[in-house]
C-alpha positions as CSV (number, residue, x, y, z in Angstrom):
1,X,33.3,31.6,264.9
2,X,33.2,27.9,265.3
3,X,33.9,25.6,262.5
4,X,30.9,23.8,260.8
5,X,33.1,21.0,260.0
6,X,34.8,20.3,263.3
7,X,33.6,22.4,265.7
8,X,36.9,24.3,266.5
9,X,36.6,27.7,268.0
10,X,39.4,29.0,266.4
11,X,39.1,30.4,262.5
12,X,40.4,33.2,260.8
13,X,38.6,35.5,258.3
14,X,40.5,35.0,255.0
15,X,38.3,37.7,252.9
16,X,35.5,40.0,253.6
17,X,33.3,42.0,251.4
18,X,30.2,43.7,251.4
19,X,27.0,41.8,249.8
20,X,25.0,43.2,247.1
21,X,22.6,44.8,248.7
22,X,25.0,46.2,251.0
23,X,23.2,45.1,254.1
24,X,25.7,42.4,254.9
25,X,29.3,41.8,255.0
26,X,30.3,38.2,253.6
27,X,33.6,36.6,255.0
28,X,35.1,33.9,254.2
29,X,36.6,32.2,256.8
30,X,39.5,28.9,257.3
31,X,39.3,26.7,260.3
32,X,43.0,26.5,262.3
33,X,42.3,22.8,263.2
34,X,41.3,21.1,259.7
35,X,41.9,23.6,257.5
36,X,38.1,23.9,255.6
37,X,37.0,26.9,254.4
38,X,33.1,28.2,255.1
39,X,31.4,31.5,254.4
40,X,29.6,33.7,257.2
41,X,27.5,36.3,256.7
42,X,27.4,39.3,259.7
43,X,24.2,42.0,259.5
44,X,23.1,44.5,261.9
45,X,20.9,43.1,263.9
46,X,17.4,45.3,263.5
47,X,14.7,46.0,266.2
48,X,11.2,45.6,265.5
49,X,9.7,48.7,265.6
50,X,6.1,48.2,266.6
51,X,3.7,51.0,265.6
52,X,1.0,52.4,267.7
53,X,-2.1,53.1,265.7
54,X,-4.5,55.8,266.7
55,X,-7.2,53.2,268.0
56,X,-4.3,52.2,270.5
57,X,-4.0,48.8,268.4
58,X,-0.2,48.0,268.1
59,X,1.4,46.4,264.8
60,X,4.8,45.4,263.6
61,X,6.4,48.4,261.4
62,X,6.1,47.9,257.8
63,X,8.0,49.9,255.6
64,X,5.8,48.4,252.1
65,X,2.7,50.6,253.8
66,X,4.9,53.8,253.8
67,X,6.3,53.4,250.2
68,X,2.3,52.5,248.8
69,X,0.6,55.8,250.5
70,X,3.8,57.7,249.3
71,X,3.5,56.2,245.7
72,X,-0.4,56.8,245.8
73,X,0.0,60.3,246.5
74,X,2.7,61.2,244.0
75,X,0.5,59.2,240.6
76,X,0.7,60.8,237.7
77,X,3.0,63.6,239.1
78,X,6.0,63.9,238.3
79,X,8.0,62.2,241.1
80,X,10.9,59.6,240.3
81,X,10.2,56.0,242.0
82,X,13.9,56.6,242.8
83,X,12.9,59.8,244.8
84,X,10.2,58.0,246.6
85,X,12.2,55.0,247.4
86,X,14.2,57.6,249.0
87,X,11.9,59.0,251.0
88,X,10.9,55.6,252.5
89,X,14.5,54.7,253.4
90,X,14.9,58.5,255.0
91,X,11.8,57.8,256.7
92,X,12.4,54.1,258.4
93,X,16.4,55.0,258.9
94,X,15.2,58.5,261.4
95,X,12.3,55.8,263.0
96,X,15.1,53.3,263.7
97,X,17.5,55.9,264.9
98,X,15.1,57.2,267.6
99,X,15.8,53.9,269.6
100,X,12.4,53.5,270.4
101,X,10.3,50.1,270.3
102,X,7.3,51.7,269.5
103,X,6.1,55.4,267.7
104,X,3.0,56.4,267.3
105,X,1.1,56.3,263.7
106,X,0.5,59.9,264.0
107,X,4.5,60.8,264.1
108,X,5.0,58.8,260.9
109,X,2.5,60.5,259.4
110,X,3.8,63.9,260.1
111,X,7.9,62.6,259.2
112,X,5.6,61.1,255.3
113,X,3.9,64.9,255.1
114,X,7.0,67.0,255.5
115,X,9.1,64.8,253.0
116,X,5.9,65.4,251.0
117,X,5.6,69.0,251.4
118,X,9.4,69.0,250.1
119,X,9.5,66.9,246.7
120,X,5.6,67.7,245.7
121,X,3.0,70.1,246.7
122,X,0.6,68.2,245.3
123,X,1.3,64.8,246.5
124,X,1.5,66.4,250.1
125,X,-1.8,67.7,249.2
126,X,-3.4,64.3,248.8
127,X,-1.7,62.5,251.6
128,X,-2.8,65.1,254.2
129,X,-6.1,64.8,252.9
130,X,-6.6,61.3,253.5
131,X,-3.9,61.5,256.9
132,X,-6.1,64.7,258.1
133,X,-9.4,62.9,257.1
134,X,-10.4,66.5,255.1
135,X,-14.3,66.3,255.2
136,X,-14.9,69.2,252.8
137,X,-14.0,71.8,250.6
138,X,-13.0,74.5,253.0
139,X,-10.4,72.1,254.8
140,X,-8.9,71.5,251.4
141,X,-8.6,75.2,251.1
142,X,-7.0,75.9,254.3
143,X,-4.3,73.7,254.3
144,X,-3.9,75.2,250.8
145,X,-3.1,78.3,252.4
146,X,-1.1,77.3,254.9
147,X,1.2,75.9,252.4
148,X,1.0,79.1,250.9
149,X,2.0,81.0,254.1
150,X,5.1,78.5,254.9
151,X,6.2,79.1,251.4
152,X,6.5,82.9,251.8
């Protein structure tokens, strides 16, 4: 890491310590030549997952969508923000780890209904409604019963 002061090449981290997030380490770090001190901060560098949309349109992943359809299908149920916040970070952590630059809109929407299907029946209810596009009754109904059936 080159010094900010002098421009030497040569430091040596003194301390290191995660931030408060935990998304960064923080070290502090001396230059060998004048002897300042200077702080760094190292993060893993994160790809931008671009998400095709089922028009074929293409836009940048955003994790803030995921955590409002998720919230909107578990009001006034009995589902911990904690719990959905986990959900969300479940979800973008297995998109990121596929190592793909882009995933298809449809594939999200599968990964929000089976994390749905497993902390509330009801809010996986309403999110495949909308996601599914249920034009009546009867479609209600069947996806009804095949929850049923994957219960038993």
């Amino acid at each position: 890491m080159k010094c900010p002061f002098c421009e030497n090449a040569d430091t040596k981290v003194i301390d290191s310590r995660p931030t408060e997030e935990g998304h960064a380490i923080r070290r502090r770090r001396e230059c060998d030549s004048c002897g300042k001190r200077f702080t760094t901060y190292e993060k893993i560098e994160e790809m931008l997952l671009m998400v095709i949309k089922k028009d074929g349109k293409r836009e940048a992943f955003d994790r803030d969508k995921i955590f409002k359809g998720i919230s909107k299908a578990c009001e006034k149920r009995a589902v911990p923000m904690a719990e959905i916040e986990k959900v969300v970070d479940e979800i973008e952590r297995g998109l990121n780890n596929t190592m793909e630059k882009e995933i298809e809109s449809k594939f999200i929407g599968e990964l929000i209904m089976e994390q749905l299907k497993r902390i509330d029946e009801v809010a996986y209810v309403r999110f495949a409604s909308v996601y599914r596009q249920f034009t009546d009754v009867n479609t209600f109904i069947a996806e009804i019963e095949k929850l049923m059936k994957s219960k038993n």
